[in-house]
N, C-alpha and C positions, 0 to 999 in steps of 0.2 A: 699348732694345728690351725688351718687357716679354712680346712673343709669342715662341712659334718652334715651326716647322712640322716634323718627323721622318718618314721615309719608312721602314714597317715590313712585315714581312707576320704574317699569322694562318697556323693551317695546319687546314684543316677536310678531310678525308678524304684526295685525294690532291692536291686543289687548295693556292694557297695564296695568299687574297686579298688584296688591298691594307686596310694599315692605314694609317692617318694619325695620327703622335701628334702631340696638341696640348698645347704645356704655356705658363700664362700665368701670370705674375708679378701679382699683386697689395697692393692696399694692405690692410689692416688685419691682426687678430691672427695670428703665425707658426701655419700652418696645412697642410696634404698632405693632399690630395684624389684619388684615382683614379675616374673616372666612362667609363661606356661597356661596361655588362655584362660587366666584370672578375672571373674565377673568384677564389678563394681565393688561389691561387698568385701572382695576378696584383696583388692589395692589396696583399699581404705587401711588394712590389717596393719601395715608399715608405722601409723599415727597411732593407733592401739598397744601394739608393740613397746615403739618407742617408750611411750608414758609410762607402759605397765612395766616395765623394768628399770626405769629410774627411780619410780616411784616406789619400789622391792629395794632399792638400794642397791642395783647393780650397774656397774660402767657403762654407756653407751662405746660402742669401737665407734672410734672416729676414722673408721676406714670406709672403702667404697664396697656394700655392703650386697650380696645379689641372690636375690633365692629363687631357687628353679621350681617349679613345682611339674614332677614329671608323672605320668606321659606329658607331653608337650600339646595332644589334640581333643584329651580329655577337658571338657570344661570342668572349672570350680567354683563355687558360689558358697557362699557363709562366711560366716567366724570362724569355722572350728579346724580350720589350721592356725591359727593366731596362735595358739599353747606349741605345737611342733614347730615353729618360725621363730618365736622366742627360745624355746630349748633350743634351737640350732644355731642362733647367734651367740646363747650361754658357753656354748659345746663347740662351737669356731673359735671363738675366742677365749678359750680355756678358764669357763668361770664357773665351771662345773664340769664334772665326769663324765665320760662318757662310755662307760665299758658295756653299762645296761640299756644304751638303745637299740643293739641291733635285734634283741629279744622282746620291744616294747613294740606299740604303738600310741600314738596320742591323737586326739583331738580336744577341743575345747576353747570357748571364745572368751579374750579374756577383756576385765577391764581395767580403766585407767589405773586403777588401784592395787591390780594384779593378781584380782579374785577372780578365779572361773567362772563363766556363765555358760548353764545346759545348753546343748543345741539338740539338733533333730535327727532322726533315723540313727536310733542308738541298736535298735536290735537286727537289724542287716550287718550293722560291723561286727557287732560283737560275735555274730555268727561265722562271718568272713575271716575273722581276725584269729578264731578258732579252727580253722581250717587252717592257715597257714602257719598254725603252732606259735602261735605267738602272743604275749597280757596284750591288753587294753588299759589305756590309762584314762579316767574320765573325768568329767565336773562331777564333783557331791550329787548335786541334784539329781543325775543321771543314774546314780547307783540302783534303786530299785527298779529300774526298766529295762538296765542289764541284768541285772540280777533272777530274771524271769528267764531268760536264756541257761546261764552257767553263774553260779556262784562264787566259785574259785576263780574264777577266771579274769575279774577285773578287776582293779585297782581306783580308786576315788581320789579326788581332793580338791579342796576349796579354794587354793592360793595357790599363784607361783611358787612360791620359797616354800611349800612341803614340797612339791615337784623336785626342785633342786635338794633340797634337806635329803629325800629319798635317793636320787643320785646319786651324792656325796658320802650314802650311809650312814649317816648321822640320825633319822628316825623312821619310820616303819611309815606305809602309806594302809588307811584302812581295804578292805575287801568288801565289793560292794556287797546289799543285802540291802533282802525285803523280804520281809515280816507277813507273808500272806495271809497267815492269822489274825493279820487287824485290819484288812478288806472287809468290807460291810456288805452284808450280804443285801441282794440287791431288794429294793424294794418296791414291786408290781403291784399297780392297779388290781384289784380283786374282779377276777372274772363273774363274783355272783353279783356284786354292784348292777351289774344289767338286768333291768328286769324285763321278765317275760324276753323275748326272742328264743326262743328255744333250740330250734331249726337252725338259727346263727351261732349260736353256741358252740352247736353238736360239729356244723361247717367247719369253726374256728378250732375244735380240737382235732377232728380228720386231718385237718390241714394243719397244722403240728405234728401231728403224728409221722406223715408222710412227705413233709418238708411239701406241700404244692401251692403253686401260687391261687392266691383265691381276690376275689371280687365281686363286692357288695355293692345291690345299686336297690335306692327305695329314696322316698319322699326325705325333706329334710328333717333334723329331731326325732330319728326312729333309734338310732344307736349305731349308728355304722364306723363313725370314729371311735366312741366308746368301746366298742367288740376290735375294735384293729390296736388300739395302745393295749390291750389286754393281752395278747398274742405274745411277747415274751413272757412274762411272767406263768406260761404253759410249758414252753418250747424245753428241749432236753437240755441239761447243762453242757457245756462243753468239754471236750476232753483239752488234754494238753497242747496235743498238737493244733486242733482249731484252735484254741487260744493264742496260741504264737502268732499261727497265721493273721490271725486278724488285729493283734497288737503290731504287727510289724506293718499291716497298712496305715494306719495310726502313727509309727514312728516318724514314718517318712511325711507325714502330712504336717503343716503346717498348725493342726490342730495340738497336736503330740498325743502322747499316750499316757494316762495318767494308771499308775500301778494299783491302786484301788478298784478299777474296773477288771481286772484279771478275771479270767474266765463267765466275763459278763457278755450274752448275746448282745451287738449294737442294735439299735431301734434309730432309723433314719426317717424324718418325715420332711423332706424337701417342700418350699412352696410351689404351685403349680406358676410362677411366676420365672424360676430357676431356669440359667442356659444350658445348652448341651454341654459347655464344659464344663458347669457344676454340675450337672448331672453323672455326665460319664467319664469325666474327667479330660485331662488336657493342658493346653496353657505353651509357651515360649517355651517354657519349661516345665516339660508334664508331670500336673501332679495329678493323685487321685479324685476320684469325682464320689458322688454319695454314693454309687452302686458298690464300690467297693470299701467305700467308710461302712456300708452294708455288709463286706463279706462275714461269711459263715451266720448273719442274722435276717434283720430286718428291714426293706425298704418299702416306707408306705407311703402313695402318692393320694392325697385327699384329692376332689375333685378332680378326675384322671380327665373329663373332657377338656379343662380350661389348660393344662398342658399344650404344649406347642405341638401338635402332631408332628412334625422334625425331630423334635429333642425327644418324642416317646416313641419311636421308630427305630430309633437310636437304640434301645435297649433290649431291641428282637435278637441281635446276634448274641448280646451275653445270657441273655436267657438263656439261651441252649450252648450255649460252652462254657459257662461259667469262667468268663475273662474276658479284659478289655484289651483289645491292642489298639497303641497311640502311636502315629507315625507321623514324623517327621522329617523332613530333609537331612538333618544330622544320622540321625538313627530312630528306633524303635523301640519301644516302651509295652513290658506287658505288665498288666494291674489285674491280679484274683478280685473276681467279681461273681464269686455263687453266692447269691441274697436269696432269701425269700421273698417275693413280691406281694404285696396288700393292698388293693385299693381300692376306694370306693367312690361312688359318683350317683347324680341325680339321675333319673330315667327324661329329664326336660329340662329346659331353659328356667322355668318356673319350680322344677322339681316336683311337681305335684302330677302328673299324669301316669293314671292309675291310683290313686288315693285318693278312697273312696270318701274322706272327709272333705275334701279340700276342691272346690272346682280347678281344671287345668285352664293356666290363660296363654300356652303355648297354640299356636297352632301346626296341624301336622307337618305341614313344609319345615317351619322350626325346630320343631323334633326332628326332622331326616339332618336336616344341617347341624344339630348339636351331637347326634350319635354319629356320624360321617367323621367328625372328624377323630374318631379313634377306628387305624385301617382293621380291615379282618386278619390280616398277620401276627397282631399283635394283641388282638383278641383272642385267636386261636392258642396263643399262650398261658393261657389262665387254666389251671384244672382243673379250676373248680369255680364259679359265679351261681350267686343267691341273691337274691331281691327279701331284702329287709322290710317287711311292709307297716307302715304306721299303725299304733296303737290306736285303744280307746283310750280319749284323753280323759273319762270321768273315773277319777278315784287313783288317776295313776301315780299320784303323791302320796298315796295312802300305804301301795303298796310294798308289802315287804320283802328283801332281795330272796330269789329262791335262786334254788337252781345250785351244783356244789361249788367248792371255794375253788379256784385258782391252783392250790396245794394238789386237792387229790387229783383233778384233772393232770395234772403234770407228770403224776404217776404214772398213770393208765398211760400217757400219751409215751414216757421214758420209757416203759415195759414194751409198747408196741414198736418204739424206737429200735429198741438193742434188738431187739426177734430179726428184723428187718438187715440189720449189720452185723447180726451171724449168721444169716442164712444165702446173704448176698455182697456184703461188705458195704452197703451205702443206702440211702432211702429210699424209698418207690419211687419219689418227685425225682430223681436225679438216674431210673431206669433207662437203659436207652440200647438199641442196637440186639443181638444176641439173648443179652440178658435178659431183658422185656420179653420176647418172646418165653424163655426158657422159665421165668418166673410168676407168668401170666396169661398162662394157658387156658382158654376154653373147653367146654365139653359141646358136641355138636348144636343144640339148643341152645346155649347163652351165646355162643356165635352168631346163629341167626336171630335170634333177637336181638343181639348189638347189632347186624347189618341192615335190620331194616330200620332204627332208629338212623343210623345214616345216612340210609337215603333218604328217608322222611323227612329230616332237616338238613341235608344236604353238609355234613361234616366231613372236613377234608382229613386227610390221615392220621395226622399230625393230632386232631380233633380225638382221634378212635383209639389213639395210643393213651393221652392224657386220659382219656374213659375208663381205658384198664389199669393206669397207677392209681387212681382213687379207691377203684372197684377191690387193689389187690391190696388198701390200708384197709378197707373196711373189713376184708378177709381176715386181718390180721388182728384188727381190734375185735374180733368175736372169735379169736383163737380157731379160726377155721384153716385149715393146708389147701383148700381149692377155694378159686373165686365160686361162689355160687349165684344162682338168677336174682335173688334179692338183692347181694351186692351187686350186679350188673343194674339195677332198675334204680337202686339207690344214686350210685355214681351217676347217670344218666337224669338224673334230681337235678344233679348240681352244674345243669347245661344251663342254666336261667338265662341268660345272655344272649343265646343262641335263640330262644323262642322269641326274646323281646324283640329283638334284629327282625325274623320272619315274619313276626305279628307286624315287625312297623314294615316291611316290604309291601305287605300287601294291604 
C-alpha cells in the first residue's frame, strides 16, 4: 500500500472543516513534501514527524514521501496534523493497520519523543466530527474539554505507539472524561464587602436580573470597581448550552479552555490601553477579541474615557446583534459576542467634579473634552448609568458590611431570570423588535410620562426602548404582570448620564 487516506479537521473561526490528509509513498530520491497551503507551523511537521517515529522505534521509508492536505485552498496552521501525517506514513508504508481509519479522525501535535501534545479548538471538532458520524482520536490532555461536548464520543492518548497499539488491536485506547464534580465552585467577591452604596447595589442586581448594560460614573475611591468585580458572583448560572457556547469561544482562542471553568460566567476586564483587535478581535488570522472571551458574561471597561474612542465605537454594532463579523480578503469570520457591558469612569480629568469633598481642578472646557470623547451612540447603549457619589470619609473603616451577601441576591436575581425565559424566552436586555412592544406595554399615563421625560432630555428612541427593558425587570422583580408608573420613574432614575451630558451642555 503505497496510499493512505487520514481523516483531520482545520479549525477556521468557530467552525472546523473537514481535512483530508493524503500521504503517498513514492519511488525515487528519499524526499518530504507538505502541499495544500500549509502555514509555517504546518511544514515545520515533516522534522517533528521524522524524529517522533524513529524515536517510537518505527522505520523511516526511505522513499519520496508527499502529503497532500486537501482542500488545496483551505489554509492550515498548527501542530495538529502532525499525529494524521504520522499515522499516514505508518498506514503508506504498512507499519500498521489501517482498516479503523476511515471511521476515525485524528488530530494532535506531536513531539520528538512521540508523546502527543493538546492543541486548540477541541470543541468545534468534536462537534463537527459528530455530525459526520465519525470517533475523534485526541491528546490525553484534551480529554476533559471534549468530554464536555459528548463523552462516548472520543478517544485519548498520550503516545504514538498507543495510537498504533490501538490500530493493530493489541490494546484498548481510553474514552475521554471529565469528572465535573471536582470543578470548584467559583468563588466571587461578596457583594456585601461594599459598604454603604445602596442605590449601586440595588442598579447592580436590576442589571443582573435583566442582563442590561450599566454604567457607573462618581469621584475616584467610591466603589465603582469594587460593585463591577461583584457582578458575577449575582448573575444566574448558566445552562448547558451557554456553557458550550462560550467554552467553544475559548477553545479556538489561543488562551484555551480549561474544564474547571464549566459552566462559570467569564468576567473580562481589558485595559483602557487595549487595540481594537483585542478588543473585538481580528488579526491575519482571526482570532477572538475580549467581547467575545466575554460571550454569555462579563466585559468591563474601567476608565471607559481613556479608551480610544475608535476601538469603543467599535463595540456599538455588537451591542445590538450580539456578534462580531471579521472580514477579510480570503473570507469571513463570525465570533458570538452577546456580553454584558459594565463600566465605569470619572465625571472629570481630576475625577472630582461634583464631589462635594474634594475641590474640582478640571476646568469646564476640560470636562467637555474628557466626556466628548465617549460619542452619544454609544452612550445611548447603556440601560442603565448611576453616579456613584463619594462617601463620608470619617469612621468609614469602622464600618461594618451591611447590605445581603452575594448568595441571596443571586436568588432573587435567578427567580426573576427564569420568569423572564418563560414568559418570553430571553431577558428584557436582549428585547427587541415585536417582542418589546408586545411585552412592554404602557397604559395611557405612563406613556405620557415617559414622553415627556423625552422631550425634556431630548432621548432618542433607542434611549426610550432601553427605559422600558429596565422599567419591565423592575416589574418583574416586584412580581408585578404590568409595568406600572413607579417602575417607569424608577427606570428613568437610572438615566444619570443623560442629565450629566445636559447639565454640562449648558
Amino acid at each position: 500500500m503505497n496510499l493512505a487516506l487520514i481523516h483531520s479537521r482545520a479549525v477556521i473561526g468557530m467552525d472546523a472543516p473537514l481535512v483530508t490528509v493524503e500521504v503517498h509513498l513514492s519511488l525515487g530520491l528519499p524526499a518530504f513534501s507538505i502541499v495544500g497551503l500549509p502555514e509555517a507551523s504546518v511544514k515545520e511537521a515533516k522534522e517533528r514527524v521524522r524524529c517522533a517515529l524513529i524515536n517510537a522505534g518505527f522505520d523511516w521509508p526511505a522513499r519520496r514521501i508527499t502529503v497532500n492536505l486537501a482542500p488545496a485552498d483551505l489554509p492550515k496552521e498548527g501542530g495538529r496534523f502532525d499525529l494524521p501525517i504520522a499515522i499516514g506514513i505508518l498506514a503508506a508504508s504498512e507499519q500498521c493497520q489501517s482498516d479503523k481509519l476511515a471511521n476515525i479522525e485524528l488530530a494532535g501535535e506531536l513531539a520528538l519523543s512521540g508523546e502527543i501534545r493538546p492543541v486548540h479548538g477541541i470543541i468545534p471538532m468534536v462537534v463537527s466530527s459528530q455530525q459526520a458520524n465519525r470517533q475523534l482520536l485526541l491528546p490525553e490532555q484534551n480529554g476533559a474539554e471534549a468530554a464536555l461536548v459528548e463523552a462516548n464520543h472520543c478517544l485519548t492518548a498520550n503516545h504514538l505507539l498507543a495510537v498504533t497499539a490501538w490500530l493493530n488491536d493489541q490494546q484498548p485506547l481510553p474514552i475521554a472524561e471529565n469528572n465535573q464534580a471536582d470543578c470548584n465552585a467559583p468563588e466571587h467577591p461578596d457583594l456585601q464587602d461594599v459598604i454603604g452604596q445602596q442605590q449601586a447595589k440595588r442598579a447592580l442586581m436590576i442589571a443582573a436580573a435583566g442582563r442590561h448594560h450599566l454604567l457607573f460614573y462618581g469621584p475616584p475611591g467610591t466603589g465603582k470597581t469594587m460593585l463591577a468585580s461583584r457582578l458575577p458572583g449575582i448573575l444566574p448560572t448558566m445552562d448547558d448550552s451557554e456553557a458550550l457556547e462560550s467554552a467553544a469561544v475559548y477553545s479556538i482562542s489561543h488562551q484555551g479552555f480549561q474544564a474547571s471553568n464549566w459552566r462559570q460566567r467569564p468576567f473580562r476586564a481589558p485595559h483602557h490601553s487595549s487595540s481594537a483587535v483585542a478588543l473585538v478581535g481580528g488579526g491575519s488570522h482571526p482570532r477572538p477579541g475580549e467581547i467575545s472571551l466575554a460571550h454569555r458574561g462579563v466585559l468591563f471597561l474601567d476608565e471607559l474615557p481613556e479608551f480610544s474612542r475608535h476601538v469603543l465605537d467599535m463595540l456599538r454594532q455588537p451591542l445590538e446583534s450580539g456578534q462580531i463579523t471579521i472580514s477579510r480578503a480570503a473570507r469571513q469570520l463570525d465570533f458570538p459576542a452577546q456580553f454584558q457591558l459594565i463600566a465605569a469612569m470619572n465625571p472629570s480629568p481630576c475625577g472630582n467634579w461634583g464631589n462635594p469633598n474634594v475641590a474640582c481642578r478640571s476646568t469646564p472646557d476640560e470636562i467637555r473634552r474628557y466626556l466628548n470623547r465617549l460619542s452619544g451612540p454609544l452612550l445611548d447603549r447603556f440601560d442603565m448609568s448611576l453616579e456613584v457619589p463619594a462617601q463620608p470619609d470619617q469612621g468609614l473603616y469602622q464600618q461594618v458590611p451591611d447590605g445581603p451577601h452575594s448568595a441571596n441576591v443571586k436568588q432573587i436575581v435567578e427567580q426573576c431570570y427564569q420568569h423572564q425565559l418563560d414568559r418570553q424566552g430571553c431577558a428584557n436586555g436582549h428585547l427587541h423588535g415585536r417582542v418589546l412592544q408586545q411585552h412592554c406595554q404602557l397604559n395611557p399615563d405612563n406613556s405620557r410620562l415617559l414622553q415627556q421625560i423625552i422631550e425634556q432630555f431630548g432621548l432618542s428612541a433607542r434611549a426610550q426602548q432601553r427605559i422600558l427593558k429596565v422599567a419591565r425587570t423592575l416589574a418583574d422583580l416586584s412580581e408585578s404582570d404590568t409595568i406600572e408608573s413607579n417602575h417607569i420613574s424608577e427606570a428613568i432614575g437610572y438615566r444619570a448620564i443623560d442629565r450629566l451630558m445636559q447639565q454640562l451642555a449648558t
